[in-house]
BAZAMAR-885676 format. One record per residue: residue number from 1; residue in three letters; z negated, x, y of N, C-alpha, C in turn. Coordinates in nm, 3 decimals, padded with zeros to 5 digits. Each point is the difference from the previous one (the first is absolute). Layout:
N
{r NUM,"ala",{Z,X,Y},{Z,X,Y},{Z,X,Y}}
...
END
This chain:
78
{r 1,"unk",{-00.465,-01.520,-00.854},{00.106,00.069,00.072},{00.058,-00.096,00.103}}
{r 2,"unk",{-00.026,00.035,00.122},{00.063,-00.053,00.086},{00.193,-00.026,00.035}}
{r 3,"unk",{00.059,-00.095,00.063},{00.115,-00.046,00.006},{00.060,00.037,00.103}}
{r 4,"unk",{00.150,00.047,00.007},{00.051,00.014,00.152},{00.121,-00.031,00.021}}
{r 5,"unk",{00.025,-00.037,00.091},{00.156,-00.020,00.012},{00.057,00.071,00.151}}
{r 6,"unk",{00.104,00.027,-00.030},{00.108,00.118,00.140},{00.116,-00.061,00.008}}
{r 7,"unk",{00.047,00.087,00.067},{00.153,-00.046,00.046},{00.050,00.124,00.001}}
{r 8,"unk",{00.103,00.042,-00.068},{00.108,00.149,-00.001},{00.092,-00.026,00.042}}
{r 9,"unk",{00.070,00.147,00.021},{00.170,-00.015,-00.012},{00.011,-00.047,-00.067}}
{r 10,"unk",{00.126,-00.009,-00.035},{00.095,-00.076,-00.156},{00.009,00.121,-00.042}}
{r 11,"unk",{00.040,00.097,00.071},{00.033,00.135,-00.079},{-00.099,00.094,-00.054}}
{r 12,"unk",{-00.137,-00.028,00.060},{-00.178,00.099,-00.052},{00.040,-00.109,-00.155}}
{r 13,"unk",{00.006,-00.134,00.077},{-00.073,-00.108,-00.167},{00.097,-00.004,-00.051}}
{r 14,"unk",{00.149,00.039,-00.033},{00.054,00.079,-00.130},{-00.011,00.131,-00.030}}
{r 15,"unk",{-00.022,00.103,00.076},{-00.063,00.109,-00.032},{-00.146,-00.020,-00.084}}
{r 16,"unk",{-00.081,-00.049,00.037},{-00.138,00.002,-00.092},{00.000,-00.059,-00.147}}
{r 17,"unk",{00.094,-00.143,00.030},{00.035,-00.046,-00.123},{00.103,00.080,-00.091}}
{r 18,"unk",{00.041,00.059,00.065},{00.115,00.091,-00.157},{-00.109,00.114,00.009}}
{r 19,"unk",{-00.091,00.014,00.094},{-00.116,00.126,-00.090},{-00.050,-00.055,-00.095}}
{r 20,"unk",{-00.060,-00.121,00.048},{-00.107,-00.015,-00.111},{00.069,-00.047,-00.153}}
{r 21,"unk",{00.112,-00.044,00.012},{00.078,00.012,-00.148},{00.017,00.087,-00.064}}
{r 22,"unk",{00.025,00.107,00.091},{00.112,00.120,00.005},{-00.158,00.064,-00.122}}
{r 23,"unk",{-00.128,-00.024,00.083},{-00.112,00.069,-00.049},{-00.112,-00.061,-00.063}}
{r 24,"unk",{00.043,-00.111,-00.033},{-00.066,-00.080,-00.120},{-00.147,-00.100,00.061}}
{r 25,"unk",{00.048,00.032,00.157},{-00.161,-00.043,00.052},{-00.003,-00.150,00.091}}
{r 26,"unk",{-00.074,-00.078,00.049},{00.003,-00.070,00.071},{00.036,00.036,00.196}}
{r 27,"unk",{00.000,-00.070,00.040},{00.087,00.027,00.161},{-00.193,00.041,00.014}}
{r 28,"unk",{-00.058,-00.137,-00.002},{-00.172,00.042,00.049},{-00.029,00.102,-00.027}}
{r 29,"unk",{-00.007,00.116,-00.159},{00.007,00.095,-00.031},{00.026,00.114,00.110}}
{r 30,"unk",{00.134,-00.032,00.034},{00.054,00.167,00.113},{-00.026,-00.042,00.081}}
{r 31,"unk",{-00.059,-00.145,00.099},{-00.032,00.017,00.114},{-00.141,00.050,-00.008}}
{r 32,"unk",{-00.069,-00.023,-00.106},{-00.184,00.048,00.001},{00.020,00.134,00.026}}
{r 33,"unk",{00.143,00.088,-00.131},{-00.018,00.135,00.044},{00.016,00.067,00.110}}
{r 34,"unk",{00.120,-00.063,00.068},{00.042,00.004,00.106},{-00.108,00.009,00.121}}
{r 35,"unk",{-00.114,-00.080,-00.031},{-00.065,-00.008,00.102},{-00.137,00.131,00.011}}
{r 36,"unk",{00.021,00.009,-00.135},{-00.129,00.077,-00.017},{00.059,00.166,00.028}}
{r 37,"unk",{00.108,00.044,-00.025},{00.079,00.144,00.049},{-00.036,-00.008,00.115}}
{r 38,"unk",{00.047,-00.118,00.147},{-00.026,00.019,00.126},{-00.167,00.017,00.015}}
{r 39,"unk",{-00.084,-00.026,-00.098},{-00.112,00.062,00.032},{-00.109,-00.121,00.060}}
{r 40,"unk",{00.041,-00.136,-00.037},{-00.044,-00.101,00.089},{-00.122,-00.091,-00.127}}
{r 41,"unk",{-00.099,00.060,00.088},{-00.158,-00.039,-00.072},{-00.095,-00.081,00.032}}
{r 42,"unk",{-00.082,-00.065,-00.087},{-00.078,-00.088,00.126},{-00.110,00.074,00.057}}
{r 43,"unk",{-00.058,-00.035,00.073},{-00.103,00.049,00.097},{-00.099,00.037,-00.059}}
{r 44,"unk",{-00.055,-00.058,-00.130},{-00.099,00.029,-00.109},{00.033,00.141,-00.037}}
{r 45,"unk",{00.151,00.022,-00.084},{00.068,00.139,-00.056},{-00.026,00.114,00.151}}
{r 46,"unk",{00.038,-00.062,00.103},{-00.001,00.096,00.122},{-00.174,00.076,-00.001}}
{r 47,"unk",{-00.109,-00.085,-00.016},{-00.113,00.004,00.050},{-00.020,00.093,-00.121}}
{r 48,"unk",{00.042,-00.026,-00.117},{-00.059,00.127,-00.123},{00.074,00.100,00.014}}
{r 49,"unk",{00.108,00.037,00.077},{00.066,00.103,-00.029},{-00.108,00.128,00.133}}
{r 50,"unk",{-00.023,-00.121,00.098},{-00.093,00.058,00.115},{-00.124,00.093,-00.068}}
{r 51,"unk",{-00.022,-00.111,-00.056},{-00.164,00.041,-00.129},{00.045,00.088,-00.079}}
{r 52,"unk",{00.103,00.022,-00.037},{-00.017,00.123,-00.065},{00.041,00.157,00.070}}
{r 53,"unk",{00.069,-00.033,00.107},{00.006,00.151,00.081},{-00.155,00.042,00.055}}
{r 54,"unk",{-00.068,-00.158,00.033},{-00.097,00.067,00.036},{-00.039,00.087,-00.084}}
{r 55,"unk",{-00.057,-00.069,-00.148},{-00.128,00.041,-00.104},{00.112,00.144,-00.047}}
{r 56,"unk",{00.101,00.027,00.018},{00.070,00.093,-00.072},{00.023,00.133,00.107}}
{r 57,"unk",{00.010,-00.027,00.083},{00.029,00.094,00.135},{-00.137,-00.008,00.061}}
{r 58,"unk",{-00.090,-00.071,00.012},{-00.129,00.004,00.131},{00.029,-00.012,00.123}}
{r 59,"unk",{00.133,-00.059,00.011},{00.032,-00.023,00.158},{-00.113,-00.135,00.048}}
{r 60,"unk",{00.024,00.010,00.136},{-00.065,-00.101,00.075},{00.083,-00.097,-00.033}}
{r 61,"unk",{-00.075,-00.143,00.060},{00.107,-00.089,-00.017},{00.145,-00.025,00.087}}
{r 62,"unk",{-00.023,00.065,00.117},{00.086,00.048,00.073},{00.129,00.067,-00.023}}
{r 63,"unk",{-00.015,00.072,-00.058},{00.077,00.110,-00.117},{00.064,-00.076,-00.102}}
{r 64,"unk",{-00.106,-00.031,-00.074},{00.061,-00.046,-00.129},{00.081,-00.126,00.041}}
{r 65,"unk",{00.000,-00.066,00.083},{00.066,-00.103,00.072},{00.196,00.055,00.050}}
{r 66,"unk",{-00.084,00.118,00.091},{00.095,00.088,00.036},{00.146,00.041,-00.126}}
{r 67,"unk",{-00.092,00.032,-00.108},{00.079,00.046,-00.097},{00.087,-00.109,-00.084}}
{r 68,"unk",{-00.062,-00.096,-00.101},{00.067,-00.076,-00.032},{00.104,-00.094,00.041}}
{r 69,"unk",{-00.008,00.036,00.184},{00.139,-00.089,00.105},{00.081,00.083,-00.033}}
{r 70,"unk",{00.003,00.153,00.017},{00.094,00.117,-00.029},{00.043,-00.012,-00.138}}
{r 71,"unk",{-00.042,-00.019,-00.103},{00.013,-00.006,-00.190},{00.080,-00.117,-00.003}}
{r 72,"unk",{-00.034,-00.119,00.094},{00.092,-00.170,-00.037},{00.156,00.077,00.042}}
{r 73,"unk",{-00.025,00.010,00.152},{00.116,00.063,00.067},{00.104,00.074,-00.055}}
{r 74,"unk",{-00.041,00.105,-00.047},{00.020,00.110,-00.082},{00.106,-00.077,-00.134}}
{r 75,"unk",{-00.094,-00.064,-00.078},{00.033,-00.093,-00.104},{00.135,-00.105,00.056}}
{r 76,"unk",{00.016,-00.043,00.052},{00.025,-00.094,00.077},{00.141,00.053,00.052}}
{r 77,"unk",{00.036,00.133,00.051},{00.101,00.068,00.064},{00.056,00.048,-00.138}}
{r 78,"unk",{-00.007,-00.007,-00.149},{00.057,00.114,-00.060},{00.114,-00.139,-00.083}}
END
């Protein structure tokens, strides 16, 4: 598992820290979730999600390209 370090408000980094008390979890914890709700994948996850509109829909790659920008987006706006 890789290491990171940021810089916050004072006011996000007591907000996260009385979550993660508040919810029994680590700060790393809600930022992983945090990150994964906005929908943010690596390029590997991107390329199978492609592979599967194709093999599941029969779109071109064009398409299926087409589609999964609209599904992140989509994902991404809610």
């Amino acid at each position: 598992m890789s290491r990171l370090t940021i810089t916050l408000d004072d006011n996000l980094h007591r907000a996260i820290k009385e979550t993660a008390a508040r919810q029994g979890r680590s700060i790393g914890q809600i930022i992983e979730e945090s990150l994964r709700l906005r929908g943010i994948k690596s390029m590997e996850s991107a390329r199978e999600l492609v592979a599967r509109a194709r093999s599941q829909a029969r779109y071109d790659e064009k398409m299926a390209i087409r589609l999964a920008t609209e599904e992140t987006r989509a994902h991404r706006a809610q």
